[in-house]
N, C-alpha and C positions, 0 to 999 in steps of 0.2 A: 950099408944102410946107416943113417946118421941116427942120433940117438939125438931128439930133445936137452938142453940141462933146464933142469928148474929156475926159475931165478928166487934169489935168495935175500927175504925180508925177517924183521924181528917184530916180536912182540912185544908194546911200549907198554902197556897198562890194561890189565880185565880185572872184569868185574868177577864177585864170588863167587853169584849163580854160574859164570860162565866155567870157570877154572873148574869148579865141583863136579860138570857136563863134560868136561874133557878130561876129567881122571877117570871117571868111570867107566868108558867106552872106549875102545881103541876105534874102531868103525865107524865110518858117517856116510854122507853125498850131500853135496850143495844143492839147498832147496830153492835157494831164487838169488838172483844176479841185481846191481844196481850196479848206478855210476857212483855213487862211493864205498858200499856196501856189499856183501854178501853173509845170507846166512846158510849156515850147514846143519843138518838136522843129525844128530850123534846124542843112541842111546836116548830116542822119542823125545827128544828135549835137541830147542833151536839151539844156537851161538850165532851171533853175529859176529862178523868178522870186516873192521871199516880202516881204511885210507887213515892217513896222519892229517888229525882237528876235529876229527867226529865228536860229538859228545858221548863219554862212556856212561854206559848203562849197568847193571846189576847182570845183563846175562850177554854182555857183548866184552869184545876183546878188539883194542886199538894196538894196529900194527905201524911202522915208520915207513909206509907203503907212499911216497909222496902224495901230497893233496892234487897235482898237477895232472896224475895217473886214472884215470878211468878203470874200476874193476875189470869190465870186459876186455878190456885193449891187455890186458894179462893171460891174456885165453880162459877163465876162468865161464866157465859153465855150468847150467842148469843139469842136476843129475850125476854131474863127475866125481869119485871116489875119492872119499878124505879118509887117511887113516895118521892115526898119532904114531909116530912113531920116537919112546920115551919122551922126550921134549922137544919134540919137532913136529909139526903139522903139516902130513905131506897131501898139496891138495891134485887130486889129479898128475899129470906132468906138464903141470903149470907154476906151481910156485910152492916153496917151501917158508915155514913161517916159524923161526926160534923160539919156544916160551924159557931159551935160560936167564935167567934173571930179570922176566918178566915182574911188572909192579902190580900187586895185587889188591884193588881197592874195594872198600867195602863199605857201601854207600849209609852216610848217618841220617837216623830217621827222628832224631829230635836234637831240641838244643836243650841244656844241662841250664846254662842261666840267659834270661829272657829281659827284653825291657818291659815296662807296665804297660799296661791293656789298651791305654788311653794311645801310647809312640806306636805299636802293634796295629792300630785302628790308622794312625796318621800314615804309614807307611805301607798300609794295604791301600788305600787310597792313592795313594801316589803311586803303585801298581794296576789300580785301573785305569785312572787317570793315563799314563802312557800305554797302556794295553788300545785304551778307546784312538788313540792318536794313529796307534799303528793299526787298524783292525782294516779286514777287507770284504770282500763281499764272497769267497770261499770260505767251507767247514763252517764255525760257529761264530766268524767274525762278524758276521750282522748282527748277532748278538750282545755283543761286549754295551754297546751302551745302553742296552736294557737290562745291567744287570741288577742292579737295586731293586727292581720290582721283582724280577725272576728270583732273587734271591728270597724275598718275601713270601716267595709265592703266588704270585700275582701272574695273570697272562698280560704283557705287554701288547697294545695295538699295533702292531709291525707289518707293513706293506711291500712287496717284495723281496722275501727271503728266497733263499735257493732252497732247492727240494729236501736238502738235508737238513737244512735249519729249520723250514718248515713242518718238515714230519717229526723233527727230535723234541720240538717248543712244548708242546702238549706233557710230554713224558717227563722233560725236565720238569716242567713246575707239578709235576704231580709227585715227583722224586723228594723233592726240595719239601714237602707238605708234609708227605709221610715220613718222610727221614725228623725232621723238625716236631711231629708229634708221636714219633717212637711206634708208628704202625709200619713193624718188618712185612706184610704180605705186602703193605702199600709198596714199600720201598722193593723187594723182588719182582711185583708186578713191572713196575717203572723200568726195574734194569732189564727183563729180558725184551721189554719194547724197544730199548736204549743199544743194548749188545750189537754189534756187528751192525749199525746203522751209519752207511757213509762207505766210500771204493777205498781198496786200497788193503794190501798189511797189516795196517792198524787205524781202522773205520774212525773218523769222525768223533764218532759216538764213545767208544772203545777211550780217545785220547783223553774226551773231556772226562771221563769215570777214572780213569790213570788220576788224573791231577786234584778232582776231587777227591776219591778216595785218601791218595797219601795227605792232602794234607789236613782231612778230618785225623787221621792217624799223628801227624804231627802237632795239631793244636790239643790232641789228649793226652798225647806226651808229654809234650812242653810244660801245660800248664798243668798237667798233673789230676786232671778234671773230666770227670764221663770220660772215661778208657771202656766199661762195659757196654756202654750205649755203641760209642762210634764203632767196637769190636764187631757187634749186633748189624751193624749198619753195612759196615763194609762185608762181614760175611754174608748178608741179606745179598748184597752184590755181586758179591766173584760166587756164588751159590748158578750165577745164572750166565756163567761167563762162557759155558762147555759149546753156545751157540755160533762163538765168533772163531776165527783161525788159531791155532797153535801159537804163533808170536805175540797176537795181540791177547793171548787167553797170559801166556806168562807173565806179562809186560804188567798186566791189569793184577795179577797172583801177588805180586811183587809189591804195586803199587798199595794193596789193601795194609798191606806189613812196612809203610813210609818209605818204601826203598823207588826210587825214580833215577833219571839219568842226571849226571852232573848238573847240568844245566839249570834244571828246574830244581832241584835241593839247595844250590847254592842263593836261586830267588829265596826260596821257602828261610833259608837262615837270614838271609837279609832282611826281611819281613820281620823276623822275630828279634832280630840282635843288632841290624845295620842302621845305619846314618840313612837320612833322608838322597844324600847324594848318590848311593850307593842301589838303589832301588832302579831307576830309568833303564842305566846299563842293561843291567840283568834281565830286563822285562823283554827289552831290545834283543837280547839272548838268545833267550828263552822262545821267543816268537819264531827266528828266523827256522827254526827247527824242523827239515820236510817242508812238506807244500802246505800244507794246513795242520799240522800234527802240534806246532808249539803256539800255535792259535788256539786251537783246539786246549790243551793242555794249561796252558795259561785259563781261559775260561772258565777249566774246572777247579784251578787252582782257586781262584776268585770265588767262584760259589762257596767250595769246599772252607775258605777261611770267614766267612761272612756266616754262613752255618755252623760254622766249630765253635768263630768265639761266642755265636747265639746263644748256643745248646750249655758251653759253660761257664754263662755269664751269669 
């Protein structure tokens, strides 16, 4: 009788959340399968585990799995037994995963020196500005060019939105109201309307509270201005998080505390510290991310910075 061999990949770079989830637990099982992705549940706490060019996240771990390689076509399955073994992740008798001299990154949730209000204003602009270019008609991209009123507050006249931009519209601008005039019931009532609205891992709704949250957290860090408020605002938030799934519930835990994935922290510093030229790229990034999730994410980025410098201006 032949005996399976694993095949044998390394671990290029995790996040803190993730590394902290796999020292703690020897034991796991893969919770759900993609084509570039898998996570495994170890110790009530997810990890994701992705292909070489994913963008790393605070609770995912990038392996040198080629990009060319489909998760499935590994044999890797829904339910299969992950145990650590010292610094080896053996997943099933599919594949073994090396963390020795993994890179351990840990994602920064503000910038230390900023440019003035006014370059910060011009280059959040040039973030919508190409957000509006690329946007589509899934998740929240019907959105993107009604964001100046929604950020006001305002209900936008909007004529054929899809089911999920239709039922989220209401909620956002009642978010964006209460948040803006410091009424935490307003703001708790809004998220748990908000939570888990849209298919998917990580809902629609879920993405765009990710991007606002962190970067209410980053424009109070940066500028050093209402930290107690936006603290207020965001725990008003993840307070109501316990409705939507375990990944998107972490994802969102994370994001209240400025922690997000590469992708979109590296916008968020360019915003606050980058060249005009420097902006498009990353927007471009940032978007492609999932089917709707860096749409999604970018649009809350955009409220969330249009609300931050409001609040501490």
């Amino acid at each position: 009788m032949s005996v399976l061999k694993r095949k044998d990949f390394r671990a290029v770079s995790i996040g803190q959340a993730a590394l902290r989830s796999l020292m703690k637990s020897r034991d796991g099982e893969v919770h759900s399968v993609f084509e570039r992705t898998f996570n495994i549940l170890i110790g009530r706490e997810l990890v994701g585990v992705g292909r070489s060019g994913i963008s790393l996240s605070p609770i995912d771990l990038v392996t040198d799995i080629p990009a060319d390689k489909t998760i499935p076509s590994l044999g890797i399955k829904k339910g299969m037994p992950v145990r650590m073994d010292g610094k080896r992740m053996l997943v099933g008798d599919s594949i073994v995963i090396s963390l020795e001299g993994v890179k351990r990154w840990r994602p920064p949730t503000s910038v230390k020196k900023h440019l003035g209000v006014k370059l910060i204003a011009r280059n959040l602009e040039l973030a919508k500005k190409r957000a509006i270019d690329k946007d589509g008609d899934k998740g929240f991209g019907q959105l993107l060019r009604h964001i100046d009123a929604i950020a006001r507050g305002e209900a936008p006249a909007v004529s054929g939105l899809n089911r999920v931009a239709r039922k989220a519209l209401p909620h956002i601008i009642d978010l964006l109201r209460s948040a803006n005039s410091g009424d935490m019931d307003g703001v708790r009532d809004a998220a748990r309307r908000l939570i888990g609205l849209g298919p998917g891992l990580t809902p629609s709704a879920d993405d765009m509270l990710t991007g606002f949250t962190a970067t209410l957290w980053w424009v109070s860090r940066s500028l050093n201005k209402r930290k107690t408020l936006v603290d207020r605002i965001n725990d008003a938030i993840i307070s109501q998080s316990g409705v939507t799934n375990l990944l998107s519930r972490q994802l969102l835990q994370h994001a209240a505390r400025g922690e997000v994935n590469q992708r979109l922290g590296e916008l968020l510093k360019a915003i606050f510290t980058g060249k005009d030229s420097e902006i498009e790229p990353l927007v471009e990034r940032v978007m492609k991310i999932g089917e709707t999730s860096g749409i999604d994410m970018t649009f809350g980025l955009l409220l969330g910075m249009k609300l931050g410098l409001e609040i501490t201006g």
